[in-house]
C-alpha positions in Angstrom: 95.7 113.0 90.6 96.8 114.4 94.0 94.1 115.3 96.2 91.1 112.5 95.3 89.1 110.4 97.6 89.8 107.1 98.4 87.5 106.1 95.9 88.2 107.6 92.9 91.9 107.0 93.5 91.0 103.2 94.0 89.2 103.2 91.3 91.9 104.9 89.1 94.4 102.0 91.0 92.1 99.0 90.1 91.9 100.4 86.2 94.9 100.3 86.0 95.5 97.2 87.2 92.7 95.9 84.7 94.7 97.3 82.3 97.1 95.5 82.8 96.1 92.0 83.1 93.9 92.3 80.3 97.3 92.6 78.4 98.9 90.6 80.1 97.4 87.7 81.3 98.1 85.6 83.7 101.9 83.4 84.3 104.4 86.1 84.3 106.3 86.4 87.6 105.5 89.2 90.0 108.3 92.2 88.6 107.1 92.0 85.4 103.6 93.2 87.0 104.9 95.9 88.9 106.3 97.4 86.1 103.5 97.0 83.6 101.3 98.8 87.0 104.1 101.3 87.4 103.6 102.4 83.0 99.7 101.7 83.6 100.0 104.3 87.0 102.3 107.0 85.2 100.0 106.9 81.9 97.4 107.6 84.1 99.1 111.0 85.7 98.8 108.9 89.4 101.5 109.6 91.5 103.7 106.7 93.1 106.3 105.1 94.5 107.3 102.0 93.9 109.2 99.8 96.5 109.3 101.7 99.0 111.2 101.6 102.2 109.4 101.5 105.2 111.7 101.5 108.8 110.3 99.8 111.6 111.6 101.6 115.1 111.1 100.2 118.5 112.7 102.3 121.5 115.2 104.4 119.5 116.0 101.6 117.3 115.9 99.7 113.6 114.1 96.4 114.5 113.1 95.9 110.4 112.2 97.5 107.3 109.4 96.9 105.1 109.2 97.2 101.3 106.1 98.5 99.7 105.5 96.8 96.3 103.5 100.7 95.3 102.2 103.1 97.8 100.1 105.4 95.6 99.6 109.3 96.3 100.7 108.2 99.9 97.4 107.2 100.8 96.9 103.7 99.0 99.3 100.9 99.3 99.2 98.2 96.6 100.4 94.7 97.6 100.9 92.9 94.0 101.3 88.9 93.8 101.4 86.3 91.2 100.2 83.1 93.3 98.1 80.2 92.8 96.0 82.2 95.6 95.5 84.7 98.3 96.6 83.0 101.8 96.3 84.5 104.9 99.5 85.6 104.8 99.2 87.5 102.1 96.4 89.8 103.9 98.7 89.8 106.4 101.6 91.2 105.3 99.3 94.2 103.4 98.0 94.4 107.5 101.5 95.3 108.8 102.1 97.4 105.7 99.1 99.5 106.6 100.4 99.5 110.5 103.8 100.5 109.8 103.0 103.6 107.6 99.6 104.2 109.0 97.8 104.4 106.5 94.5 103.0 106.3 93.6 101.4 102.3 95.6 98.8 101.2 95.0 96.3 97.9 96.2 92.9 97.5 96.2 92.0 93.7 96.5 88.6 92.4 97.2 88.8 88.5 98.2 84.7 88.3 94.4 84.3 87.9 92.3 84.2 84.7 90.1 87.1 86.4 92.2 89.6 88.3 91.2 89.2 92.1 91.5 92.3 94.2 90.9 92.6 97.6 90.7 95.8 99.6 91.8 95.8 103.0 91.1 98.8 105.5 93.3 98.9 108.4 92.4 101.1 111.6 95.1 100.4 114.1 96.2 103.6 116.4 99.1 103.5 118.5 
């Protein structure tokens, strides 16, 4: 799937994800989620990886490290929860995700809902 816009590739991501809830439901804690959307991903020939480590360096140094719950084709990163709801916090954390790596797409997934709720979030820092 290498190679597609952000679209189709969101698209792709968010059928997955469909997929998945659909089957699943909601009330199943978060890892059980990421690996249904890492079966749903791979079924789908999309390319991923799944927590992924992401170093933080300021002036020559390790200052932190985030973990990607999926950062798909390199270009998408997937933020997965199981929460009542979405807080600010939520969008924020995705935020510095998308900083750190620079990349620019990002979606926050909530599958503890009885409709999935997706939110994209687009990102355009430069250092």
């Amino acid at each position: 799937m290498m190679g597609h816009s952000f679209e189709q590739l969101s698209g792709k991501i968010i059928e997955a994800a469909i997929a998945v809830h659909k089957a699943l439901g909601p009330g199943f804690l978060e890892s059980i989620y990421e690996n249904a959307m890492k079966t749903a991903l791979r079924h789908r020939g999309i390319v991923y990886e799944a927590q992924k480590e992401v170093v933080i360096i300021f002036e020559g140094e390790e200052v932190g490290v985030h973990r990607l719950d999926l950062s798909v084709e390199n270009q998408i990163i997937v933020e997965l929860k199981a929460v009542k709801a979405l807080e600010d916090i939520h969008f924020a954390q995705l935020r510095s995700y998308l900083k750190a790596t620079g990349q620019h797409v990002g979606l926050l997934m909530n599958f503890n809902a009885p409709t999935l709720i997706i939110k994209r979030v687009v990102e355009d820092y430069k250092p």
